[in-house]
C-alpha positions as CSV (number, residue, x, y, z in Angstrom):
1,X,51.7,92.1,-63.4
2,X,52.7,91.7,-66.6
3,X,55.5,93.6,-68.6
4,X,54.5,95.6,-72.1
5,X,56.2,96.7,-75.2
6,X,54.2,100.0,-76.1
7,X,54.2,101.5,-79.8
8,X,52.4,104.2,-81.1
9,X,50.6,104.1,-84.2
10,X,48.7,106.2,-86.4
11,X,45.8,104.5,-88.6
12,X,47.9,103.9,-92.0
13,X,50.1,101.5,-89.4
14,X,53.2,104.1,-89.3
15,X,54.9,103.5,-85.6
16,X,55.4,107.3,-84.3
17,X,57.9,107.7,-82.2
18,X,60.0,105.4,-79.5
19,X,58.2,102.0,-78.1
20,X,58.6,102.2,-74.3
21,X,58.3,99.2,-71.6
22,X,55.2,99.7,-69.2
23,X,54.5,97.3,-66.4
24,X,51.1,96.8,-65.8
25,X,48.5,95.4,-63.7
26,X,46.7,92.3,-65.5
27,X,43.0,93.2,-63.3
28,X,42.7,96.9,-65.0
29,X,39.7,97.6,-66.6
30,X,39.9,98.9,-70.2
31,X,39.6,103.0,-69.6
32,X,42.3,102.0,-66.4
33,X,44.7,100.6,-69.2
34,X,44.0,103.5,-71.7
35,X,45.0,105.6,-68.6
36,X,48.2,104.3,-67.3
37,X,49.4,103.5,-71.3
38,X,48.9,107.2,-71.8
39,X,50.6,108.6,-68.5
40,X,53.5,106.3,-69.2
41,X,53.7,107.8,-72.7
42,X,53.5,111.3,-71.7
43,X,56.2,112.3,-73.1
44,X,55.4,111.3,-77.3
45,X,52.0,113.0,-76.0
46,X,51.5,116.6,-77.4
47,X,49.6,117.2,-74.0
48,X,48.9,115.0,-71.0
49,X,46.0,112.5,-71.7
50,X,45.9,114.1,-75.1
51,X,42.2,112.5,-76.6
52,X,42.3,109.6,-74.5
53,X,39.0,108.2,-76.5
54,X,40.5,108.9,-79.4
55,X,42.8,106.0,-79.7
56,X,42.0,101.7,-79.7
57,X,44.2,99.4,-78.3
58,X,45.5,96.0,-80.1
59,X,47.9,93.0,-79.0
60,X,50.2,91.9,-81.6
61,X,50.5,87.8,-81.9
62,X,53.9,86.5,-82.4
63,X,53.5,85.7,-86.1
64,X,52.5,89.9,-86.6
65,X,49.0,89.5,-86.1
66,X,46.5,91.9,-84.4
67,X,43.9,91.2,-81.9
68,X,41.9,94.6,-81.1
69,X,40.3,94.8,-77.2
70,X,36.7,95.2,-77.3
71,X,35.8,98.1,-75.0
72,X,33.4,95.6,-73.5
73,X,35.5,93.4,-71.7
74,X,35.9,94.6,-68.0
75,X,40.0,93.2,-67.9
76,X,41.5,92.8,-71.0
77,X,44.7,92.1,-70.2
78,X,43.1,88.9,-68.5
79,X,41.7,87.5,-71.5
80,X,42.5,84.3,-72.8
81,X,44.2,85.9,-75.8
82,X,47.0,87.5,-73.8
83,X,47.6,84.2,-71.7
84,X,48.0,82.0,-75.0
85,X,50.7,85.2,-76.3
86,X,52.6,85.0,-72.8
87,X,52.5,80.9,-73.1
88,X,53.9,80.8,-76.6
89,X,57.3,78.8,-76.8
90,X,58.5,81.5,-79.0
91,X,58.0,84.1,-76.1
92,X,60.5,83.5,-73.9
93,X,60.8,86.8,-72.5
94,X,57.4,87.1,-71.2
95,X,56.3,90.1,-72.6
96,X,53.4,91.3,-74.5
97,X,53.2,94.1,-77.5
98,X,50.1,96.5,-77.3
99,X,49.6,98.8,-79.9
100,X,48.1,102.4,-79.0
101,X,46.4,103.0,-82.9
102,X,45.1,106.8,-83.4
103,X,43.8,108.3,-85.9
104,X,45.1,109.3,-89.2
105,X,43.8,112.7,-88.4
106,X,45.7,113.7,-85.2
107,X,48.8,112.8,-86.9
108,X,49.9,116.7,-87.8
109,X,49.0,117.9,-84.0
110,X,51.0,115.0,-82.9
111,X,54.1,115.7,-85.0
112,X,54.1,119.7,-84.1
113,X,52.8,120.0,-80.9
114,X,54.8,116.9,-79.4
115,X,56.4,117.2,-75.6
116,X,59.2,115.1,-76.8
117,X,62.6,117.1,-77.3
118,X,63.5,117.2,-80.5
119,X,67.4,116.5,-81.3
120,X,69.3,118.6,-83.8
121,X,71.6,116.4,-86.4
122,X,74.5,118.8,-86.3
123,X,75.3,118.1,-82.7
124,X,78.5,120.6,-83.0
125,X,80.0,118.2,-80.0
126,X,83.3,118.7,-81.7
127,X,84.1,122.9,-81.0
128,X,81.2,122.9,-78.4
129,X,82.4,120.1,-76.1
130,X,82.5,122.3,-72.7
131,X,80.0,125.2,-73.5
132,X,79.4,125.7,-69.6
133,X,82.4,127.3,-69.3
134,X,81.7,129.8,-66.9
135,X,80.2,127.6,-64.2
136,X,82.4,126.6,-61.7
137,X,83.0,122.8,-61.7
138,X,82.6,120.8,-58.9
139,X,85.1,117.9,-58.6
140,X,84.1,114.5,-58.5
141,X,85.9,114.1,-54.9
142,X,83.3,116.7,-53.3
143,X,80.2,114.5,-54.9
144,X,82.0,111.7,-53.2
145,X,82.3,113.4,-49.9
146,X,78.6,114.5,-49.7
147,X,77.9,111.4,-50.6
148,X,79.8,109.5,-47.7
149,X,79.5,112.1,-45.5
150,X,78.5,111.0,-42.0
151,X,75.1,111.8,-41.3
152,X,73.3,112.3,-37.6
153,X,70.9,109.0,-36.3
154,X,68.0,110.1,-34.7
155,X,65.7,108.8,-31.9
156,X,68.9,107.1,-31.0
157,X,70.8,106.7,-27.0
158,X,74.2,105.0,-26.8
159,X,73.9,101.8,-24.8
160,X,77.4,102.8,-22.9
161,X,76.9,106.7,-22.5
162,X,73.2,107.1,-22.9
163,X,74.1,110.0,-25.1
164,X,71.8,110.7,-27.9
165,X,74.4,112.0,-30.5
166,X,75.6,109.9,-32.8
167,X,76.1,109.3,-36.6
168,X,76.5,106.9,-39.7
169,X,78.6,106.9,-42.5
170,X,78.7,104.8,-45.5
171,X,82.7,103.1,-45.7
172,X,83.2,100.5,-48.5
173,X,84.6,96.8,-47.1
174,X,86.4,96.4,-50.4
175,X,86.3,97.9,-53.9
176,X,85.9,96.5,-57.8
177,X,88.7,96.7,-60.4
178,X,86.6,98.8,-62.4
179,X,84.8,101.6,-60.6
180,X,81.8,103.2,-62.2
181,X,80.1,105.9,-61.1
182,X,76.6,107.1,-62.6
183,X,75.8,110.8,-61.9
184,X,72.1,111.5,-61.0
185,X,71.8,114.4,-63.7
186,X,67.8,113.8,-63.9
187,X,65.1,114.6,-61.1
188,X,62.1,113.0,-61.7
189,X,59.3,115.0,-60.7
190,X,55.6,113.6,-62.0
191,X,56.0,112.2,-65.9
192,X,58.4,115.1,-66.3
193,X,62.1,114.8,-65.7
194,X,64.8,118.0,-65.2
195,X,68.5,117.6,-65.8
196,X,70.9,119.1,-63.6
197,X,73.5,120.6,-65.9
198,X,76.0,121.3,-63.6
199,X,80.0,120.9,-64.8
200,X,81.6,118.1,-62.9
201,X,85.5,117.6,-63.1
202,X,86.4,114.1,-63.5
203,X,89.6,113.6,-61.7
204,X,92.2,111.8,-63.5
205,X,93.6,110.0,-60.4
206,X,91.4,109.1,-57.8
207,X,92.3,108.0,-54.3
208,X,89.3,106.0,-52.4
209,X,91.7,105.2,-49.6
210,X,89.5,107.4,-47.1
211,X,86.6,105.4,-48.1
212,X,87.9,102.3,-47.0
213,X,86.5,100.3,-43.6
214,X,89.4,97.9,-43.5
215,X,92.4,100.3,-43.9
216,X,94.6,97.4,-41.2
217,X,94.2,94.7,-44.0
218,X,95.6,96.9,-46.4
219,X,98.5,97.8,-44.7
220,X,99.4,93.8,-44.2
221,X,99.0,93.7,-48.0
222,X,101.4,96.6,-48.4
223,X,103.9,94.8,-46.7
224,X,103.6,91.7,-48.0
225,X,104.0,93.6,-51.8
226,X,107.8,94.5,-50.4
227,X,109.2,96.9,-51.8
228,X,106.3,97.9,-54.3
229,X,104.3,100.5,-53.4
230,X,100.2,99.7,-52.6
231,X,98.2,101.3,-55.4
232,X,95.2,98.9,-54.1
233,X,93.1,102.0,-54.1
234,X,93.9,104.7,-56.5
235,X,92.2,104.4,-59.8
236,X,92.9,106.1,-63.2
237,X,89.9,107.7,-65.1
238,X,89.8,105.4,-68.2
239,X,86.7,106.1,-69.9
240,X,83.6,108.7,-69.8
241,X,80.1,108.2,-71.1
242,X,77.8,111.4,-72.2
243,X,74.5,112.5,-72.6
244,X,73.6,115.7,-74.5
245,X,70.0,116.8,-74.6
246,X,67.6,117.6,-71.7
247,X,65.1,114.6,-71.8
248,X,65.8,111.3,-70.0
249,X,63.9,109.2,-72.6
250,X,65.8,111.2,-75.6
251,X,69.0,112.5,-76.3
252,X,72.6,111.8,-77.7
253,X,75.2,109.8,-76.4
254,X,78.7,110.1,-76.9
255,X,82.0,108.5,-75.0
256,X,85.7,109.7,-74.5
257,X,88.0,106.6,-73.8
258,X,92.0,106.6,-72.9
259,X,93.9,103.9,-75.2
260,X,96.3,102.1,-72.8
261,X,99.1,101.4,-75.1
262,X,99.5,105.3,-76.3
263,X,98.1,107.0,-73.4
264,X,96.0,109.5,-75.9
265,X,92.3,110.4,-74.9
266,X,89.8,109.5,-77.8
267,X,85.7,111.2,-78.8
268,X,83.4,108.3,-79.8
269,X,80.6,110.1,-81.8
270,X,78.4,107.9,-83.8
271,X,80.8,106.6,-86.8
272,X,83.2,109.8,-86.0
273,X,86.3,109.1,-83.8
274,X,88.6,112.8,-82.6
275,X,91.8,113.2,-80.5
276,X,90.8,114.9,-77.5
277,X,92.8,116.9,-74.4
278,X,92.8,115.1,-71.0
279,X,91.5,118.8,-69.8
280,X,88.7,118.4,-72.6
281,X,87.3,115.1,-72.1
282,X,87.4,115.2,-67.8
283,X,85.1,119.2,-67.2
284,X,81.8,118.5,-69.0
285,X,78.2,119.4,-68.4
286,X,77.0,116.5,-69.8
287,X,79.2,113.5,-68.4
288,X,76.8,110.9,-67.1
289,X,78.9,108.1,-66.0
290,X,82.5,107.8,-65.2
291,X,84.8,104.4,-65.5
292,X,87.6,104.2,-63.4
293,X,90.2,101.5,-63.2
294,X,92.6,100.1,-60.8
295,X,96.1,101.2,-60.8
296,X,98.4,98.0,-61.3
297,X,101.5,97.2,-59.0
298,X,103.5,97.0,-62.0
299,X,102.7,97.9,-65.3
300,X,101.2,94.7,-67.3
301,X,100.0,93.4,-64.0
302,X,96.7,92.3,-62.8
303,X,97.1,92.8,-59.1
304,X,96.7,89.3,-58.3
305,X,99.5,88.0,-59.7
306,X,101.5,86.6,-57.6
307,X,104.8,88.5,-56.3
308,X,107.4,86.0,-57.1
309,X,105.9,86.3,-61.3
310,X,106.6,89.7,-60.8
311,X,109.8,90.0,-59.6
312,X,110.8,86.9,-61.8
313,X,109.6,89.1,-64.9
314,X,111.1,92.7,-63.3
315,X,114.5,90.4,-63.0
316,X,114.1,89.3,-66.8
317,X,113.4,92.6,-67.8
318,X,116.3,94.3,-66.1
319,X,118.8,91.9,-68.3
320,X,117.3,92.5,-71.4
321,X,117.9,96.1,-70.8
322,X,121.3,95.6,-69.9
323,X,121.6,93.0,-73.1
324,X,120.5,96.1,-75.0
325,X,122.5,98.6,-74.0
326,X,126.0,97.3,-73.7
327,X,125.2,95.9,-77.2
328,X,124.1,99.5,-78.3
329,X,127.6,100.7,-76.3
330,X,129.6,98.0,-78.9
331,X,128.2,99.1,-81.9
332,X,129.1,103.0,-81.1
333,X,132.8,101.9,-80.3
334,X,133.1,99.5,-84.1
335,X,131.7,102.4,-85.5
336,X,133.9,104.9,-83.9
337,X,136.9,103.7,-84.9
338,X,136.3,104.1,-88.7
């Protein structure tokens, strides 16, 4: 196997379109690897296998060079000229860069009857950010319960019963600081992928205690915090990633983050930055991923620091406060008696 950088070209040398990463088999012949280079690239393809014999394939050296396959050789990804590319010091990544020319000819069919989705530049993300407003969203707790749900084993007996009911379920041991979750909103079906542009509600607190295994180990360490209460496994929404567009090779991605220090919910959109509504950043049709982050004990603390640094600061913090206010109480009775 050997992994390739794809471009398209056309013959004045213009790269059309996105380079894509192919893996490919080193013993295809030469038609094999005109075939699999065009199904992976179906989709900068005006049709599928669009004039495969109209194109010529090249490998690019590492100092820019071209070295054009002869149709003649039977495995042309096994000749010697790819093997001194992959052993160049300079090529530490292994890879290889084939170049798919055409011909200057077919660039106008390419350019208007192209399969890949075309992205406007006024993305309108700012009054148009939740323009799937009459679907009913489906909360981000009910993905996790189908997801966890427990599911029946078949072909299966009990050993001690010698019933044959009986289920799995998927229960977490432990859990990260930072929780990410990656919603499938693409089914790939052939070369062709279809998003799912259902609204999902991002919850803003999240409680995963239910989809915890060892829930007796975390009521030790709930008594050994004291008096503080366990947040081990609620999480805060902190940051959203989305896609907009309907191709899973194209497409425009924003992200909403929460600062915090000021608590305020932030729009990332290219070099353009917006204020945005807790309500407006968590219902979307086009979230794709969703960061969530462990509550802290305390406020300002990781929740591995150790209990006696927190009480020690909670103590410290506690005098300060009273420092502050019976100095603020002086200063009203000097200046009341002006």
């Amino acid at each position: 196997m050997v992994i390739a950088i794809v471009y398209f070209v056309f013959g004045n040398g213009k790269i059309y379109g996105e380079p894509y990463i192919a893996n490919l088999n080193r013993d295809l012949s030469y038609n094999h690897l005109r075939f699999e280079l065009m199904e992976k690239g179906t989709f900068l393809l005006p049709k599928p296998y669009y004039k495969i014999n109209f194109c010529k394939l090249r490998l690019q050296n590492s100092d820019g060079t071209f070295i054009c396959f002869d149709q003649r050789i039977m495995k042309p990804l096994l000749h010697e000229c790819v093997d001194r590319v992959l052993n160049e010091k300079e090529n530490t990544k292994k890879v290889i860069q084939l170049i798919v020319e055409w011909d200057l000819s077919l660039k106008t069919n390419f350019e208007s009857n192209s399969m890949k989705e075309q992205i406007n530049e006024n993305y309108s993300l700012q009054d148009n950010f939740n323009n799937n407003s009459k679907q009913t969203p489906v909360p981000l707790i009910q993905l996790l319960d189908n997801f966890t749900k427990p599911e029946p084993i078949q072909f299966w007996n009990c050993p001690k019963c010698k019933q044959t009911s009986g289920s799995m379920q998927i229960k977490f041991d432990y859990l990260p600081d930072i929780l990410v979750f990656y919603l499938k909103r693409f089914d790939q079906s052939g070369s062709h992928a279809k998003k799912n542009d259902k609204n999902v509600y991002a919850l803003e607190e999240l409680d995963m205690s239910s989809y915890i295994d060892n829930q007796h180990l975390l009521k030790d360490l709930s008594k050994h915090r004291g008096k503080f209460e366990y947040n081990g496994n609620k999480y805060d929404l902190s940051s959203i990633i989305y896609h907009h567009g309907y191709a899973f090779s194209s497409g425009h991605y924003t992200a909403a983050a929460r600062n915090s220090i000021d608590g305020k919910w932030r729009l990332f959109n290219d070099d353009r930055v917006s204020d945005k509504s807790q309500s407006e950043i968590s219902e979307s049709n086009c979230s794709y991923m969703l960061f969530y982050q462990r509550r802290p004990f305390v406020p300002w603390f990781h929740h591995t620091v150790p209990l006696h640094i927190i009480q020690e600061y909670q103590e410290m913090d506690r005098d300060v406060r009273k420092y502050k206010q019976r100095n603020n109480s002086q200063k009203q009775n000097k200046y009341s008696h002006y």
